[in-house]
SEFIZA-3560 file (N, C-alpha, C; in Angstrom, 3 decimals):
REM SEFIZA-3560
<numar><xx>98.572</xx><yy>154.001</yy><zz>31.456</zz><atom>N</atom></numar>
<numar><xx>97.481</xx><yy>154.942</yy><zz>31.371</zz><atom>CA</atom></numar>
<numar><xx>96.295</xx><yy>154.480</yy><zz>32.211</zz><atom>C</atom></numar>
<numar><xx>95.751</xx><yy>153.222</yy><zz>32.047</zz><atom>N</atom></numar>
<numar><xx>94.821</xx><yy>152.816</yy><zz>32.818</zz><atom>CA</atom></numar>
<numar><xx>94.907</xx><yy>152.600</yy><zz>34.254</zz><atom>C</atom></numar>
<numar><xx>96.469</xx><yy>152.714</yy><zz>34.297</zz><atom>N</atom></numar>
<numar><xx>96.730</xx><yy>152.876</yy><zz>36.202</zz><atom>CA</atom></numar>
<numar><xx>96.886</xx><yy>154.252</yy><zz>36.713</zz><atom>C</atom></numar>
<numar><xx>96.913</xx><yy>154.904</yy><zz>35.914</zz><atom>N</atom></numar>
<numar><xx>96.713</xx><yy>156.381</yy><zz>36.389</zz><atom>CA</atom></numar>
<numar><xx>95.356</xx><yy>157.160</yy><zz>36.602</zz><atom>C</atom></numar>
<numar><xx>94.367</xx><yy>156.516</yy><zz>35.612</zz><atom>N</atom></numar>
<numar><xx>92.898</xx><yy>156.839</yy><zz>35.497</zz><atom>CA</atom></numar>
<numar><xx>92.437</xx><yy>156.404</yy><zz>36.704</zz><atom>C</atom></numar>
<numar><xx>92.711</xx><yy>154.840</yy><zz>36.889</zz><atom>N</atom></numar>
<numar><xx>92.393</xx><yy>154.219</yy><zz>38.110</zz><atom>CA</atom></numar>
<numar><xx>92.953</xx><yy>154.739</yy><zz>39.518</zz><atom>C</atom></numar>
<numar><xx>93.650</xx><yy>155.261</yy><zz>39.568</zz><atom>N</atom></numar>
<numar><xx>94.639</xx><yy>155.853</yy><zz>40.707</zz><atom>CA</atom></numar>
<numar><xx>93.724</xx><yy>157.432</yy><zz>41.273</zz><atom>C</atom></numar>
<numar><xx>93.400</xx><yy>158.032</yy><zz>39.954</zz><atom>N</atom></numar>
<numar><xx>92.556</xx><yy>159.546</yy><zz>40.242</zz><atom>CA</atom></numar>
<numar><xx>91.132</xx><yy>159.119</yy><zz>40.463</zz><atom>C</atom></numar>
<numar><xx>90.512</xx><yy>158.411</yy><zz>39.717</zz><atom>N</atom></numar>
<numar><xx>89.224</xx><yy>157.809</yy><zz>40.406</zz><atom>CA</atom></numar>
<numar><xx>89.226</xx><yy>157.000</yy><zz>41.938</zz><atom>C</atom></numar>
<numar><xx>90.018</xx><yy>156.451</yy><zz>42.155</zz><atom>N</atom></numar>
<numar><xx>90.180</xx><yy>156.248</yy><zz>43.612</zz><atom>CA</atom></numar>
<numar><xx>90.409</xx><yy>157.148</yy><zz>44.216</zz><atom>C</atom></numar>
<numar><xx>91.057</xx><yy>158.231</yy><zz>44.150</zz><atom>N</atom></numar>
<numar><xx>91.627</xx><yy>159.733</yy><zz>45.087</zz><atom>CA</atom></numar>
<numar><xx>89.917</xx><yy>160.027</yy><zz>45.011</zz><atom>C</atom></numar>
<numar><xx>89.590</xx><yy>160.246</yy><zz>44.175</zz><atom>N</atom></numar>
<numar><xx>88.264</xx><yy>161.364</yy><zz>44.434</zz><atom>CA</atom></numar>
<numar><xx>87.383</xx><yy>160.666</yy><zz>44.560</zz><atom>C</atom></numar>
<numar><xx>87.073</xx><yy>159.382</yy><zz>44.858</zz><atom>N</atom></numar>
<numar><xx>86.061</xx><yy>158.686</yy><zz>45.885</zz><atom>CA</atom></numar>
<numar><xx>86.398</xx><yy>158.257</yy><zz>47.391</zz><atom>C</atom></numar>
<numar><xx>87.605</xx><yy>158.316</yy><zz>47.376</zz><atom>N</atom></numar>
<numar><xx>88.192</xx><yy>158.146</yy><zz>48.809</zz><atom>CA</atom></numar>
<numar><xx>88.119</xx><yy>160.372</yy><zz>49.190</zz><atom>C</atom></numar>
<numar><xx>88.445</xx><yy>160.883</yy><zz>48.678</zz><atom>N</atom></numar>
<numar><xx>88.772</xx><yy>162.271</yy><zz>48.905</zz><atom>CA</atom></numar>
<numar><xx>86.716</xx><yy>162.380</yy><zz>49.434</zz><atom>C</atom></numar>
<numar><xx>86.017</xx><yy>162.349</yy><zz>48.584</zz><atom>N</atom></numar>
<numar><xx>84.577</xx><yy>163.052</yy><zz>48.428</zz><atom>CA</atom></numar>
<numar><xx>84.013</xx><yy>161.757</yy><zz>49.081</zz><atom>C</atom></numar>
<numar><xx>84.074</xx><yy>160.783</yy><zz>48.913</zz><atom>N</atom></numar>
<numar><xx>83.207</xx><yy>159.499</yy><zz>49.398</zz><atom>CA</atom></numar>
<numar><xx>81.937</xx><yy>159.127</yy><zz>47.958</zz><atom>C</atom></numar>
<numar><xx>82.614</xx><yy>159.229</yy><zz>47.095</zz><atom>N</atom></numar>
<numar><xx>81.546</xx><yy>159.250</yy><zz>45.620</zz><atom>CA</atom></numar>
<numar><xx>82.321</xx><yy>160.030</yy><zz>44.478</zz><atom>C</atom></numar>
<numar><xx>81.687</xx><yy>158.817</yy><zz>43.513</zz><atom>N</atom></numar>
<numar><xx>82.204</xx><yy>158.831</yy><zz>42.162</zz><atom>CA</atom></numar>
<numar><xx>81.365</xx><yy>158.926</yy><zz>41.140</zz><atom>C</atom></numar>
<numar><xx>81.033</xx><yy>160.138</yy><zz>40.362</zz><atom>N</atom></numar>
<numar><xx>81.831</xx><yy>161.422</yy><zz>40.165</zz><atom>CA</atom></numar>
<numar><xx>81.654</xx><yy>162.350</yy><zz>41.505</zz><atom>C</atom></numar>
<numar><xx>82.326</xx><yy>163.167</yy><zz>42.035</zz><atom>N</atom></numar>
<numar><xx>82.800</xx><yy>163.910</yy><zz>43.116</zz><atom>CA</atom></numar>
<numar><xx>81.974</xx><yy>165.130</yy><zz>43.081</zz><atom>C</atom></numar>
<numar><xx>81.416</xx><yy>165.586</yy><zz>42.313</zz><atom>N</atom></numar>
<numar><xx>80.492</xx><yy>167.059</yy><zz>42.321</zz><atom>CA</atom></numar>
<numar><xx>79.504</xx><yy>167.315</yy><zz>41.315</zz><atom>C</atom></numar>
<numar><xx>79.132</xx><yy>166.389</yy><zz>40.686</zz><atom>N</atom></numar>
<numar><xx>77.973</xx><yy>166.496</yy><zz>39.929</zz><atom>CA</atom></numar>
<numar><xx>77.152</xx><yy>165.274</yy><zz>40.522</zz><atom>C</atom></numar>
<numar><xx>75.910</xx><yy>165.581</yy><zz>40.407</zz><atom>N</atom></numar>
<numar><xx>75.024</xx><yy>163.734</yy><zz>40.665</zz><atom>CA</atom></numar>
<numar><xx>75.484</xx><yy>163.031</yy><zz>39.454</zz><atom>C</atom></numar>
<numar><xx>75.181</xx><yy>162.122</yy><zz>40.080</zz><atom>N</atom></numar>
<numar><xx>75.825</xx><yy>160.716</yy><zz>38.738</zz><atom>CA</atom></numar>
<numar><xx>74.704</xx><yy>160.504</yy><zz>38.130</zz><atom>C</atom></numar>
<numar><xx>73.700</xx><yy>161.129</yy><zz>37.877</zz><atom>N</atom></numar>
<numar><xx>72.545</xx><yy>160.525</yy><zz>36.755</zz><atom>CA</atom></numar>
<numar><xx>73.120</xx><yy>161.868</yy><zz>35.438</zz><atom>C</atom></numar>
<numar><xx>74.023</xx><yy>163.276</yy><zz>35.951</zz><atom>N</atom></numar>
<numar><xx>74.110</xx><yy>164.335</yy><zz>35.052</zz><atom>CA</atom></numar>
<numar><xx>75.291</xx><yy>163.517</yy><zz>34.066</zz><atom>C</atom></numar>
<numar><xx>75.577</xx><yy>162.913</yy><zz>34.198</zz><atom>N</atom></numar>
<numar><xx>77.102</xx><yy>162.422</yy><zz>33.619</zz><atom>CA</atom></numar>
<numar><xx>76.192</xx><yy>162.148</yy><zz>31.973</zz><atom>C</atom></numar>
<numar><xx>75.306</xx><yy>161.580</yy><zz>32.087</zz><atom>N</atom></numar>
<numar><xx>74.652</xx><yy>161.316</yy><zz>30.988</zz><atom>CA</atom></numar>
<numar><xx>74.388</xx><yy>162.356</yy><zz>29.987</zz><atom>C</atom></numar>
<numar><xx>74.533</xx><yy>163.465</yy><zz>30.462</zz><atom>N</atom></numar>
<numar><xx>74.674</xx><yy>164.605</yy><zz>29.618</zz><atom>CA</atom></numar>
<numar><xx>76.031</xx><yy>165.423</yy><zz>29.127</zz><atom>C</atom></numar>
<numar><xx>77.223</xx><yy>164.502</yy><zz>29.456</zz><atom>N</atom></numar>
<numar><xx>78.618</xx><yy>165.105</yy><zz>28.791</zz><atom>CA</atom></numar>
<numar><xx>78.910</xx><yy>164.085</yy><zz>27.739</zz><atom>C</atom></numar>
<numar><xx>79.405</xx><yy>164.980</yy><zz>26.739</zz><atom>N</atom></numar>
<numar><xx>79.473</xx><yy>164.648</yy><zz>25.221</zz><atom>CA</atom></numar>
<numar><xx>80.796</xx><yy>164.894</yy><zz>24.951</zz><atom>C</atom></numar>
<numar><xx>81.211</xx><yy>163.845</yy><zz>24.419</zz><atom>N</atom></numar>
<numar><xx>82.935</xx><yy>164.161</yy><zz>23.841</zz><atom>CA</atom></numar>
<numar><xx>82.418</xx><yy>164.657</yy><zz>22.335</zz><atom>C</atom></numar>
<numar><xx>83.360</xx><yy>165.663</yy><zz>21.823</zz><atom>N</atom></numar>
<numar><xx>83.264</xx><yy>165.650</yy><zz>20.031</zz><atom>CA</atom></numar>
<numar><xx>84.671</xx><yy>165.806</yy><zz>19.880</zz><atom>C</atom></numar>
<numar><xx>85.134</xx><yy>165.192</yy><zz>18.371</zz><atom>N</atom></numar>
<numar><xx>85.966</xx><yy>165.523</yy><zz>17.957</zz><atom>CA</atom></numar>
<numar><xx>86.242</xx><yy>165.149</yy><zz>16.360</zz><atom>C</atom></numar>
<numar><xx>87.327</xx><yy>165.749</yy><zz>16.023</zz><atom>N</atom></numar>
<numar><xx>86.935</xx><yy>165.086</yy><zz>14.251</zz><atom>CA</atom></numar>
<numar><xx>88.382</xx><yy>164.149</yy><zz>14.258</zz><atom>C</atom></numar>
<numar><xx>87.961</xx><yy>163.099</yy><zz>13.478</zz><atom>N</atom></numar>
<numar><xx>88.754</xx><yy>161.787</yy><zz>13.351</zz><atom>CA</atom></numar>
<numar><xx>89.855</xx><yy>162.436</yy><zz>12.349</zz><atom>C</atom></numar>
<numar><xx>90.951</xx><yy>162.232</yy><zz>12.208</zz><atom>N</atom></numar>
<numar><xx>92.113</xx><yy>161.871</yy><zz>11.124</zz><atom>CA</atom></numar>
<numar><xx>91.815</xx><yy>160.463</yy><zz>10.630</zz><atom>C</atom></numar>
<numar><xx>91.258</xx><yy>161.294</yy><zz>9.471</zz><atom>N</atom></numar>
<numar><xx>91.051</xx><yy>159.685</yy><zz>8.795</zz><atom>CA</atom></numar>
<numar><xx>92.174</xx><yy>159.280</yy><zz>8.015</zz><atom>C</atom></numar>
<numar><xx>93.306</xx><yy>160.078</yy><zz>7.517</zz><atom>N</atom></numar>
<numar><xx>94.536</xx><yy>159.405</yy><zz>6.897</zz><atom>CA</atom></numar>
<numar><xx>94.906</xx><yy>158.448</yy><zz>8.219</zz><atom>C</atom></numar>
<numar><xx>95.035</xx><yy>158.797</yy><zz>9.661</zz><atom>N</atom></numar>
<numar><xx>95.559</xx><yy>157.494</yy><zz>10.121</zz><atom>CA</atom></numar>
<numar><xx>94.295</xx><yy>156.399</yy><zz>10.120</zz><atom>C</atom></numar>
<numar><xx>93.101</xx><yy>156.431</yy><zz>10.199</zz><atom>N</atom></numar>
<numar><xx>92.035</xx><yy>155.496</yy><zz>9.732</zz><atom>CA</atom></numar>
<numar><xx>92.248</xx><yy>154.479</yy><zz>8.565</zz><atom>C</atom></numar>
<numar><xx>92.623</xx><yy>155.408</yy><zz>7.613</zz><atom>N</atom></numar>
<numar><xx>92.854</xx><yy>155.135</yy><zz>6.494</zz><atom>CA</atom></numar>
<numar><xx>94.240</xx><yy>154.317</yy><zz>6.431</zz><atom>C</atom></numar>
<numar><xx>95.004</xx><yy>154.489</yy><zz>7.182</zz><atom>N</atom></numar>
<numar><xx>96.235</xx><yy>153.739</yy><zz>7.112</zz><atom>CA</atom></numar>
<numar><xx>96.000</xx><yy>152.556</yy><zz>7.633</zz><atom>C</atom></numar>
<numar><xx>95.642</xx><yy>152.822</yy><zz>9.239</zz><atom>N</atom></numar>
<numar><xx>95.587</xx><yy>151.120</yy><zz>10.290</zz><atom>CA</atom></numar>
<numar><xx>94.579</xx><yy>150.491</yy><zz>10.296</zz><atom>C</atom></numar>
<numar><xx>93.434</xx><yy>150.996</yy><zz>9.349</zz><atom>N</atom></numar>
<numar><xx>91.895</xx><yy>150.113</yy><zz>9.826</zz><atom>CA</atom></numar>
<numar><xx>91.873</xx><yy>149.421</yy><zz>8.239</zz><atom>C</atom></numar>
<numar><xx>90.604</xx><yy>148.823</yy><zz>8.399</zz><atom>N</atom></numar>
<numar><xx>89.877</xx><yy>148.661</yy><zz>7.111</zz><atom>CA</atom></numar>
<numar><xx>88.866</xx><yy>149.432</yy><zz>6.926</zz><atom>C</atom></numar>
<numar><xx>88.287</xx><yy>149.587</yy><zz>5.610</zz><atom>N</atom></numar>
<numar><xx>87.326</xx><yy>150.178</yy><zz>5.374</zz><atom>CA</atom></numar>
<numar><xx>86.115</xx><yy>150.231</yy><zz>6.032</zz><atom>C</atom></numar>
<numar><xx>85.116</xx><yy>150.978</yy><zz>6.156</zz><atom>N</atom></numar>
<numar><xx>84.021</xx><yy>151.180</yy><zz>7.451</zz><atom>CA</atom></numar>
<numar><xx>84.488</xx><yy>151.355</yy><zz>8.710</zz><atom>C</atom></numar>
<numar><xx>85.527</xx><yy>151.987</yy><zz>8.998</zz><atom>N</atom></numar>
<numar><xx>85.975</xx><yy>152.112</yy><zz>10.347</zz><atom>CA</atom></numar>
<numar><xx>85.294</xx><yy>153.510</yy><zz>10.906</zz><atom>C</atom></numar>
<numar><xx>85.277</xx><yy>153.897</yy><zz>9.797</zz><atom>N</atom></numar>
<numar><xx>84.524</xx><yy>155.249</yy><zz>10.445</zz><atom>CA</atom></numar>
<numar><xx>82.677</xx><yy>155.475</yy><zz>9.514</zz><atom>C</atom></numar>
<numar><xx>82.285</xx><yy>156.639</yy><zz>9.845</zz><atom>N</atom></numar>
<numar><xx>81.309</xx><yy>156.251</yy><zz>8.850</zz><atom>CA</atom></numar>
<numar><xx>81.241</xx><yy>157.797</yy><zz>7.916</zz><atom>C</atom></numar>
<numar><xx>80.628</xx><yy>157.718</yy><zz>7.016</zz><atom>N</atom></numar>
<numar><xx>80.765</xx><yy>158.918</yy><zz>5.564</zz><atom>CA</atom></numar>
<numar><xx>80.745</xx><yy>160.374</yy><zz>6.250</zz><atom>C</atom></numar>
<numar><xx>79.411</xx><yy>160.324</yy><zz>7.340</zz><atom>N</atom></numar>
<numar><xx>79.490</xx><yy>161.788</yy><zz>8.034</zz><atom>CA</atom></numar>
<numar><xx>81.075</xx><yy>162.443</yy><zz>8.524</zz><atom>C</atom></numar>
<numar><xx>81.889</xx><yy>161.339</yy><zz>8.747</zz><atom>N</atom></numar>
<numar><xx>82.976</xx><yy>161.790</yy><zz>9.302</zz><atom>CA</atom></numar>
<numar><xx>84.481</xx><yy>161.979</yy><zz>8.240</zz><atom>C</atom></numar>
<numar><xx>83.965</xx><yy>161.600</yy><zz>7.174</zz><atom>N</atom></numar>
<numar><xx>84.662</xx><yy>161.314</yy><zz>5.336</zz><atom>CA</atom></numar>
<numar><xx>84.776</xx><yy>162.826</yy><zz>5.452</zz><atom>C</atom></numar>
<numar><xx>83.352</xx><yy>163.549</yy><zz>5.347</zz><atom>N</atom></numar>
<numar><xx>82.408</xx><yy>164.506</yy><zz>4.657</zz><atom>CA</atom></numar>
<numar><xx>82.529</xx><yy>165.721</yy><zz>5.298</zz><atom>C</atom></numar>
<numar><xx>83.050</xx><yy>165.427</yy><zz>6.807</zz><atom>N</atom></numar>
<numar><xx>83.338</xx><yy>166.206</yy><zz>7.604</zz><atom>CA</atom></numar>
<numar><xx>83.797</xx><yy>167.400</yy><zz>6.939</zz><atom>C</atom></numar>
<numar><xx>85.328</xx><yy>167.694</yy><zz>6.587</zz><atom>N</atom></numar>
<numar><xx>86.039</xx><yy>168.998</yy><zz>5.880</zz><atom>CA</atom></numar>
<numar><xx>85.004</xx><yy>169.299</yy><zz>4.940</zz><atom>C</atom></numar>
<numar><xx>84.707</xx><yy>168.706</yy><zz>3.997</zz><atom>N</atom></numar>
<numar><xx>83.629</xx><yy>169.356</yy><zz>3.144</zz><atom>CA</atom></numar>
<numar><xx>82.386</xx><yy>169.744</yy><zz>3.828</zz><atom>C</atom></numar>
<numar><xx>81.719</xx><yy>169.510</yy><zz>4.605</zz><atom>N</atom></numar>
<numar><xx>81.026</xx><yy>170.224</yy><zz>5.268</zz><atom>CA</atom></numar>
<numar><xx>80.940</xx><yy>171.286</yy><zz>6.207</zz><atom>C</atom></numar>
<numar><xx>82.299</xx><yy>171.275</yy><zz>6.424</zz><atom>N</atom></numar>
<numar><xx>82.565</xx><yy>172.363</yy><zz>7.957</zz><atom>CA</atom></numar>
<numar><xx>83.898</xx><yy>173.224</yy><zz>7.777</zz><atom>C</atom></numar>
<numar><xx>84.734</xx><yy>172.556</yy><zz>6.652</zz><atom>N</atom></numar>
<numar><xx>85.994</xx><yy>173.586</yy><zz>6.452</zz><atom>CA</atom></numar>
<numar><xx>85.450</xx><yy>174.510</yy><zz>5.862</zz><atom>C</atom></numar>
//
């Protein structure tokens, strides 16, 4: 996986001459991943505090 990431970030700085390729690189600071955790697998492979309550609370707040 990390040689493939690395492989497309090289194409599109060799392709454009700059990395990221069409936005200025100070906008990057404004993309936001979201997503909601499965905490049964949390709950399986971590220890406790792996995540934090907002994300427990999640379904009860938003289902």
């Amino acid at each position: 996986m990390i040689d493939c990431v690395t492989d497309m970030a090289q194409y599109i700085h060799d392709r454009f001459g700059r990395f990221p390729a069409t936005v200025p690189a100070i906008h990057t600071l404004m993309y936001l991943q979201a997503h909601q955790l499965d905490t049964d697998f949390y709950d399986h492979h971590f220890t406790s505090g792996a995540y934090l309550d907002t994300h427990a609370a999640h379904d009860k707040n938003w289902g």
